[in-house]
C-alpha positions in Angstrom: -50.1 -122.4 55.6 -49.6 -120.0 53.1 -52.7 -118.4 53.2 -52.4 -118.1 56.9 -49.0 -116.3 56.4 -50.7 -113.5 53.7 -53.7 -113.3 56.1 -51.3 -112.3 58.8 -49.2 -109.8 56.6 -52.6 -108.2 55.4 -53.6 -108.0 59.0 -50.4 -106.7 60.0 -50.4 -104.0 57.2 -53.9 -103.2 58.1 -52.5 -102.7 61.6 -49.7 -100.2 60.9 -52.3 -97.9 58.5 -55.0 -97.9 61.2 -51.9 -96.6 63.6 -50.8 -94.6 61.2 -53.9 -92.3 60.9 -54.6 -92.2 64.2 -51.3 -91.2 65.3 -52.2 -88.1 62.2 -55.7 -87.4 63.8 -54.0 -86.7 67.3 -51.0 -84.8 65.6 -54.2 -82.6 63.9 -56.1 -82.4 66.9 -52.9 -81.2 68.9 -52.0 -78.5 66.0 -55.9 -77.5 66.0 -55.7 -77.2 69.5 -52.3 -75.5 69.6 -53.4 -72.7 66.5 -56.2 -72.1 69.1 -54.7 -71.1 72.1 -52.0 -69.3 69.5 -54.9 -67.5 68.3 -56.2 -66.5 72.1 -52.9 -64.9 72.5 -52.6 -61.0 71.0 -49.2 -61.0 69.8 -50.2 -64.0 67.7 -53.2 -62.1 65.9 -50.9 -59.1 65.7 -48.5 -60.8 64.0 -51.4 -62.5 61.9 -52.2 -59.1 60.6 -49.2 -58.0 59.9 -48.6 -61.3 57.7 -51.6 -60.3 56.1 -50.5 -56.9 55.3 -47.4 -57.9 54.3 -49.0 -60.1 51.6 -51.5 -57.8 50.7 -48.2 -55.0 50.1 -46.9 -57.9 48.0 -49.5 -58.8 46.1 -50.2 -55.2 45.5 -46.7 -54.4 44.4 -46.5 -57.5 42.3 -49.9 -55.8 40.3 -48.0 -53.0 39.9 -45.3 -54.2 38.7 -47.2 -56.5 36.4 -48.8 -53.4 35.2 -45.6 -51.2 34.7 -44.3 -54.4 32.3 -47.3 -54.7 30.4 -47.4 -51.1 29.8 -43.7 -51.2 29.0 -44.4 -54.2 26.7 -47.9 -52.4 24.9 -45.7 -49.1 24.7 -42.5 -51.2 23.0 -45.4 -53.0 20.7 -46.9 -49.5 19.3 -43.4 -48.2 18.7 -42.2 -51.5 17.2 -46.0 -51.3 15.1 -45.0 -47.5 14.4 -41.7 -48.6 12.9 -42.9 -51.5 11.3 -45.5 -49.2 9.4 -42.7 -46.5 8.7 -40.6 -49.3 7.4 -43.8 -50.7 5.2 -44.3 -47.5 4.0 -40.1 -46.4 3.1 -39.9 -50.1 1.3 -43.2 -49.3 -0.6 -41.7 -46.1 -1.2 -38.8 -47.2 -2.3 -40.0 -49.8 -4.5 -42.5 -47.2 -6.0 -38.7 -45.2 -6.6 -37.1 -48.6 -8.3 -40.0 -48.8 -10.4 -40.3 -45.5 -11.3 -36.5 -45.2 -12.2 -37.0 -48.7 -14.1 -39.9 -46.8 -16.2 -37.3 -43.6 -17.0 -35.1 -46.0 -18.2 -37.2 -48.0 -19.6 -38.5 -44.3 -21.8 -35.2 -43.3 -22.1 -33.5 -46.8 -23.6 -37.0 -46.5 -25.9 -35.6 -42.7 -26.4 -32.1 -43.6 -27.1 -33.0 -46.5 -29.4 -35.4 -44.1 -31.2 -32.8 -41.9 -31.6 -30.2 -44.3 -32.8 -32.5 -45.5 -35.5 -33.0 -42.5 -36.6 -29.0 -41.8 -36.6 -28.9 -44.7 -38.1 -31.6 -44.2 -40.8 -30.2 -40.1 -40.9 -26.9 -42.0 -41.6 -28.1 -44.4 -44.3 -29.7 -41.7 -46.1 -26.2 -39.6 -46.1 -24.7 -42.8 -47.1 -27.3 -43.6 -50.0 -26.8 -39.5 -50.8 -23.2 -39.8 -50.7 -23.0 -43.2 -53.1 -25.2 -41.5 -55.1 -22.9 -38.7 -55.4 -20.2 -40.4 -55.7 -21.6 -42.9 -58.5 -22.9 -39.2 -60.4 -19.3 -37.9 -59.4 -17.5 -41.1 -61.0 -20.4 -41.3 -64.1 -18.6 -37.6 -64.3 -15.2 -38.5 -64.2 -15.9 -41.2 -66.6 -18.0 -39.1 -69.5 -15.1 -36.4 -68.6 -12.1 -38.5 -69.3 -14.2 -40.5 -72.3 -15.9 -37.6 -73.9 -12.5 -35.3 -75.7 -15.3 -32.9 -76.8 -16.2 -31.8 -73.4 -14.5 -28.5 -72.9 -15.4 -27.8 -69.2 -15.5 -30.2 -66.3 -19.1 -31.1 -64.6 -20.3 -29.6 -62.4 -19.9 -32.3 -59.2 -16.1 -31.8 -59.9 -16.0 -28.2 -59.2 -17.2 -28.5 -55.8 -14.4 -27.1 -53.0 -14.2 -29.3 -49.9 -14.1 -27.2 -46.4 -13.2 -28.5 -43.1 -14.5 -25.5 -41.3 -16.5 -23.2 -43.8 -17.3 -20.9 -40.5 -13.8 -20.5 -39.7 -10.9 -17.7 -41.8 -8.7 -19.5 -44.6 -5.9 -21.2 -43.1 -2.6 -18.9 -43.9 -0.1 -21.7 -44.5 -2.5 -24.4 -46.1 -3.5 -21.8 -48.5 -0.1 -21.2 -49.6 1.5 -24.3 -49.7 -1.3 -27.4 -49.1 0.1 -28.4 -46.2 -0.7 -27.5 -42.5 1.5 -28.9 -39.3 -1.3 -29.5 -37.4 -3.2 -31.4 -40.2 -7.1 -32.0 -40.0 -7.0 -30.6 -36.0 -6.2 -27.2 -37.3 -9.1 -25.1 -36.4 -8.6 -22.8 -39.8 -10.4 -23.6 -42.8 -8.5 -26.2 -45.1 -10.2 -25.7 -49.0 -9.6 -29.3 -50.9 -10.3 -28.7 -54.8 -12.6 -31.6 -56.4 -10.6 -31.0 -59.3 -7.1 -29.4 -60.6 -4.4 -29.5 -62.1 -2.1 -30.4 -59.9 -1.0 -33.2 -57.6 -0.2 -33.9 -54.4 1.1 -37.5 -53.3 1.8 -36.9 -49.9 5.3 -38.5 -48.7 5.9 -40.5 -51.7 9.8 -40.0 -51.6 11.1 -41.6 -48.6 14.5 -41.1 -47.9 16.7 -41.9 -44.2 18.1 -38.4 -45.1 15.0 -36.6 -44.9 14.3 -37.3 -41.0 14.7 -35.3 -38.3 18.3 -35.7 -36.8 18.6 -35.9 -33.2 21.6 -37.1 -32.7 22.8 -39.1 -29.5 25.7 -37.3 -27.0 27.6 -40.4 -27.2 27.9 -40.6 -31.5 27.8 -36.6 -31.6 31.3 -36.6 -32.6 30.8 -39.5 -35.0 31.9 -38.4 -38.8 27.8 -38.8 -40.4 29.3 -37.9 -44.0 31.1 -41.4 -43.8 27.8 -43.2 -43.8 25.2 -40.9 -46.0 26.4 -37.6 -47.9 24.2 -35.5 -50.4 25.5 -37.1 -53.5 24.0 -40.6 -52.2 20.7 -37.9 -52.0 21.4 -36.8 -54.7 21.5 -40.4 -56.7 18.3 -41.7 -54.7 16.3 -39.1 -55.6 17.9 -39.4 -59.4 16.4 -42.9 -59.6 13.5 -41.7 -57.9 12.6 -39.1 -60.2 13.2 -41.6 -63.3 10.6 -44.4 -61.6 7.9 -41.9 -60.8 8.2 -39.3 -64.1 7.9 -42.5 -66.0 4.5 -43.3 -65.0 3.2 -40.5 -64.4 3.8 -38.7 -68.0 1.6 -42.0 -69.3 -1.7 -40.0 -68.3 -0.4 -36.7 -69.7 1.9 -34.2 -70.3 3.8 -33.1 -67.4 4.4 -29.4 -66.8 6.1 -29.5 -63.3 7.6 -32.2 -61.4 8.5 -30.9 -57.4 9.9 -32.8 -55.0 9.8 -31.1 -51.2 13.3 -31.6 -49.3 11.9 -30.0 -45.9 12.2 -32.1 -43.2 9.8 -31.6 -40.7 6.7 -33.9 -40.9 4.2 -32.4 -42.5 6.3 -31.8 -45.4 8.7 -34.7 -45.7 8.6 -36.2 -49.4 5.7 -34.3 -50.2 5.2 -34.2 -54.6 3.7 -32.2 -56.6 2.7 -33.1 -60.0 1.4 -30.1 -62.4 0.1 -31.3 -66.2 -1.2 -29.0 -68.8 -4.7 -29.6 -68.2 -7.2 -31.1 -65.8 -8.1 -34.0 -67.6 -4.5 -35.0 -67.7 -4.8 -34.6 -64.1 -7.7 -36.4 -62.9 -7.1 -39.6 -65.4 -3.5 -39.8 -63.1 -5.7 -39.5 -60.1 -8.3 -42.1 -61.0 -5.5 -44.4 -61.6 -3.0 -43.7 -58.9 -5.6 -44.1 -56.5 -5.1 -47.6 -54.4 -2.2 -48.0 -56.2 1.4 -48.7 -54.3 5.0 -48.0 -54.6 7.6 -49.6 -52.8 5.3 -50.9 -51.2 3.4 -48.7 -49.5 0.3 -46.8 -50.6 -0.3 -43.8 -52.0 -1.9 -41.0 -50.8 -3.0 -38.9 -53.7 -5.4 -35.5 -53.6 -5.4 -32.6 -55.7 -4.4 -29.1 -54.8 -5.6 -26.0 -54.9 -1.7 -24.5 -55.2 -2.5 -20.6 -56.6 1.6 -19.4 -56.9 4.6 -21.4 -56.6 6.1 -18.0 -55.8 4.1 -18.1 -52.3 4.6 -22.5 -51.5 8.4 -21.7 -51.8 11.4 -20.4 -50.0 12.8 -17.8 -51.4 16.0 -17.9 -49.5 16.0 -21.7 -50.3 16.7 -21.0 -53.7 20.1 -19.8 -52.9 20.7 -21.7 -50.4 20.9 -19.3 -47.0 17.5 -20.3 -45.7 18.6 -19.7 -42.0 16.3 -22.8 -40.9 17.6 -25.1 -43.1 15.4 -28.0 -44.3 13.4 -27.4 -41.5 11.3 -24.7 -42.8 7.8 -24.0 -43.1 8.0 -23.0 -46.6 8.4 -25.5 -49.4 12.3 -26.6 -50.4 12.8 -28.4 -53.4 15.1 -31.3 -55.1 16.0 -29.9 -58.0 14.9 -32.1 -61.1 18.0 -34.0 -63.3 18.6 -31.9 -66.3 16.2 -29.4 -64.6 13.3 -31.6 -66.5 10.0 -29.9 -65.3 11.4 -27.1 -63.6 9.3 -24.1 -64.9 9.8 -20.6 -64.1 8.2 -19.5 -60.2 5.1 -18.1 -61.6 1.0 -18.4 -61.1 0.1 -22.0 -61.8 -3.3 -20.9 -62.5 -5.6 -18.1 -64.5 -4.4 -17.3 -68.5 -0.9 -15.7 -69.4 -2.3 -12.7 -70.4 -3.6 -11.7 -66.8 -0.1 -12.6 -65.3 2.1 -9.3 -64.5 5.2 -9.6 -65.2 6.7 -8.1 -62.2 4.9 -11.5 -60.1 7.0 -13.8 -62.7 10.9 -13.6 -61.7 13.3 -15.1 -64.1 14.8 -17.0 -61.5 14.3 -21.0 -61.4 14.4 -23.3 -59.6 18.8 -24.8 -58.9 19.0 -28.3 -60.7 21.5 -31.0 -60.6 23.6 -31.8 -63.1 23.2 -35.5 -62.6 23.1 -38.4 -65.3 19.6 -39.5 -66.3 20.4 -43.5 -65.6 17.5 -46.1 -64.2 19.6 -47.6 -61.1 16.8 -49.9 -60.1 13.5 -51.5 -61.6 10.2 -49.9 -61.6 8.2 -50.4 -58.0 5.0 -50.0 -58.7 2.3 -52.3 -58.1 -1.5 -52.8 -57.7 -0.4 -54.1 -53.5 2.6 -54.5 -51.9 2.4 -58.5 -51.8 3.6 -58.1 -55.5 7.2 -56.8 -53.8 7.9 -59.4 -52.0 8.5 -61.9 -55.1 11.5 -59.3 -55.6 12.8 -59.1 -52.2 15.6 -61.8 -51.9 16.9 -59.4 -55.5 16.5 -56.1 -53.6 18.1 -58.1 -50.4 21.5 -59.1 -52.5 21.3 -55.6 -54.0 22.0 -54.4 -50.8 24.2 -57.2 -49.1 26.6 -56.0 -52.5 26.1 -52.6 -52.0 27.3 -52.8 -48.0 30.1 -55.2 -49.1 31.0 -52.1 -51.8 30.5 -49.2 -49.0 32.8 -51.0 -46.6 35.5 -51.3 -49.1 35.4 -47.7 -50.1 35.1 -46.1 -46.7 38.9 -47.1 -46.3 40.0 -45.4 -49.7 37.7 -42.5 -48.4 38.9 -41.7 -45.2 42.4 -41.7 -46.2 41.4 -39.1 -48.9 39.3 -37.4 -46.6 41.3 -34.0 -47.0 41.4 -33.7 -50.6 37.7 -35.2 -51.3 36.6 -31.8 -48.9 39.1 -29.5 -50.6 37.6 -30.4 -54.4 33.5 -30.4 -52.8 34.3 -26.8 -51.7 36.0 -26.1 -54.8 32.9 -27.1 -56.9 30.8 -25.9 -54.7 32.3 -21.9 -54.8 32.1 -22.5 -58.6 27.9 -23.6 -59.0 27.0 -21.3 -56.5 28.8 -18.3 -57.9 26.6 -19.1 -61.1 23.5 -19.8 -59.0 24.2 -16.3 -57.0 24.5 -14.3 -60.1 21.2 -16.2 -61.7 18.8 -15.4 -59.1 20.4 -12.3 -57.0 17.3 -10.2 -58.7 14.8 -12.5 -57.2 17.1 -13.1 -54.3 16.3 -8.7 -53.4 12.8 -8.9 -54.2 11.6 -12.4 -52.3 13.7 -10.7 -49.0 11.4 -7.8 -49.4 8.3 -9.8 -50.1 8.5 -13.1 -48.8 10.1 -14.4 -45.5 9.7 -18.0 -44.1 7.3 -18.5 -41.7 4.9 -15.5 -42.0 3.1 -14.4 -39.7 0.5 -17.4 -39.6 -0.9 -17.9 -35.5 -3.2 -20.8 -35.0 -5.4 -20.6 -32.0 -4.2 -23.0 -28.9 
């Protein structure tokens, strides 16, 4: 029964496919038959040949086309070849340019190191030279300051240092050692190796010495209540005492000067003058690293010709008209006039001095008491100072307590105090006018502060 039933479905399946392709074989045969008599008819092949055309126009359009794209497409391929070989060849050149600059600088680091070990060997050398120098210069000293017998100094200490041998002397360093515009003046400074005198650049320090600018709200403010000249006066007392006092131990001292100026390349400057240069360079040896209230010294010797050309001559009575502020040299005068010797040529024998170049005027001292006020303040540093500090600090805690209590007692006797300076005053500079009115006329004549000395800009 089964079987029957899938004999029967095959049959009937079999059925419907042989239908099936007959009914197809008539539908082909009718098309066949019906493309025929379509193909009888002339509008029909008309229209076939037209179709034909038409494809023909399209296919032929569609070549061209084709062929416009692909010549786009080569032409867009050369130029992107052309640039990509113009690219090839700017990076290659390029890269030939990085390695080319890499090779100058390459030479020129090999250059600049050449050259900087050959500074640096140039500069060893001038430092081996210059040690070797100095070591003959010091063996010099040494045999110099050992050997009494030796009349003349060596040679090495007779050298002159220049700052610009090329250059004209410098007008104001000639005369007094000391030039506002320092080692950027563009005028030749001459430093002696050797001399007889000292300078110790701004070894007195004193608040009185600075430049005063006073503010507009403490213009009015009475100044002499705080600091006068006689409190000047007494500092640089004690001052003289603790620096005379070591500096006679390396010889005998011929002038001791003290600038007052107060401008800055002048301020505290001293200038120590012994008999000989031997004197002189055993104080140099030993002053130099040395310290004094705590601060170091700066010691060199000068070449000072004529005191009579370093110094004011209106400052010697007193009507300077620029005050402590000139250019020329204004001195402390000395207590008891101790090493103040006449204004004359420091150097060269007596017998070649003129008399009319020495005037008899000196130099207007204090009559001040020769008393030590405070210990000596030397020292090898200035860490040795500070054990005395907390002293020094009392000192001045007792001498504030004593200033406060006397600024009553002086104001209130403010009128007579002023009446008795001028009084005193009249009387020493009567004395001083009549002592050096001679040299007063001829310095006027001859000597004016601040000559004519221009500096180039």
């Amino acid at each position: 029964m089964p079987q029957k039933r899938a004999r029967r479905k095959l049959t009937k399946k079999q059925q419907r496919k042989r239908r099936r392709q007959k009914h197809a074989k008539e539908r082909d045969k009718r098309e066949e038959e019906a493309e025929h008599l379509r193909l009888l008819q002339p509008e029909y092949q008309k229209w076939l040949q037209e179709q034909q055309e038409m494809q023909e126009f399209q296919r032929l359009a569609d070549e061209r086309e084709h062929q416009v794209a692909e010549d786009s497409w080569l032409r867009r391929e050369a130029t992107a070849q052309q640039q990509f070989r113009i690219d090839e060849a700017k990076k290659r050149q390029e890269q030939e340019e990085v390695e080319r600059l890499q090779q100058q600088q390459a030479k020129e680091r090999a250059e600049r190191e050449e050259i900087l070990r050959r500074q640096r060997e140039e500069e060893t050398r001038k430092a081996a030279k210059a040690a070797a120098e100095f070591d003959a210069m010091m063996e010099s000293m040494d045999e110099y300051l050992s050997n009494p017998r030796m009349e003349k100094p060596p040679s090495q200490l007779l050298r002159v240092m220049e700052t610009h041998p090329e250059e004209r002397a410098c007008e104001f360093f000639s005369r007094t050692n000391c030039c506002r515009y320092g080692h950027a003046c563009t005028f030749n400074h001459r430093r002696p190796m050797l001399a007889r005198i000292l300078l110790i650049r701004h070894f007195f320090n004193h608040s009185m010495l600075q430049e005063r600018r006073p503010h507009k709200e403490y213009a009015s403010a009475e100044e002499h209540l705080e600091l006068t000249e006689q409190d000047l006066r007494h500092d640089y007392d004690e001052f003289f005492n603790d620096a005379v006092e070591e500096l006679r131990k390396f010889g005998t001292i011929v002038n001791f000067r003290t600038v007052r100026n107060t401008v800055e390349h002048l301020r505290g400057h001293v200038f120590v003058e012994y008999t000989n240069e031997r004197s002189a360079l055993r104080a140099f040896t030993n002053l130099q690293g040395r310290y004094y209230a705590s601060k170091k010294l700066n010691v060199e010797f000068s070449n000072l010709k004529t005191w009579r050309g370093a110094v004011c001559g209106l400052s010697l009575t007193r009507k300077c008209p620029k005050g402590n502020g000139c250019g020329y040299l204004h001195l402390f005068g000395n207590p008891n006039n101790l090493y103040n010797t006449e204004l004359e040529y420091t150097t060269g024998p007596r017998s070649q001095r003129r008399s009319s170049q020495t005037p008899t005027a000196k130099t207007p001292s204090w009559d001040g008491h020769n008393q030590h006020g405070r210990n000596w303040r030397w020292s090898e540093s200035p860490e040795v100072e500070l054990e005395n500090s907390k002293d020094l600090g009392n000192r001045g805690q007792d001498l504030k307590h004593t200033h406060q209590r006397g600024h009553h007692s002086r104001s209130s006797s403010d009128r007579s105090s002023v009446r008795s300076k001028r009084e005193h005053s009249s009387s020493g500079s009567s004395h001083d006018d009549r002592r050096s009115k001679r040299h007063h006329q001829h310095r006027r004549k001859s000597t004016t502060p601040d000559h004519q000395h221009k500096h180039r800009q």
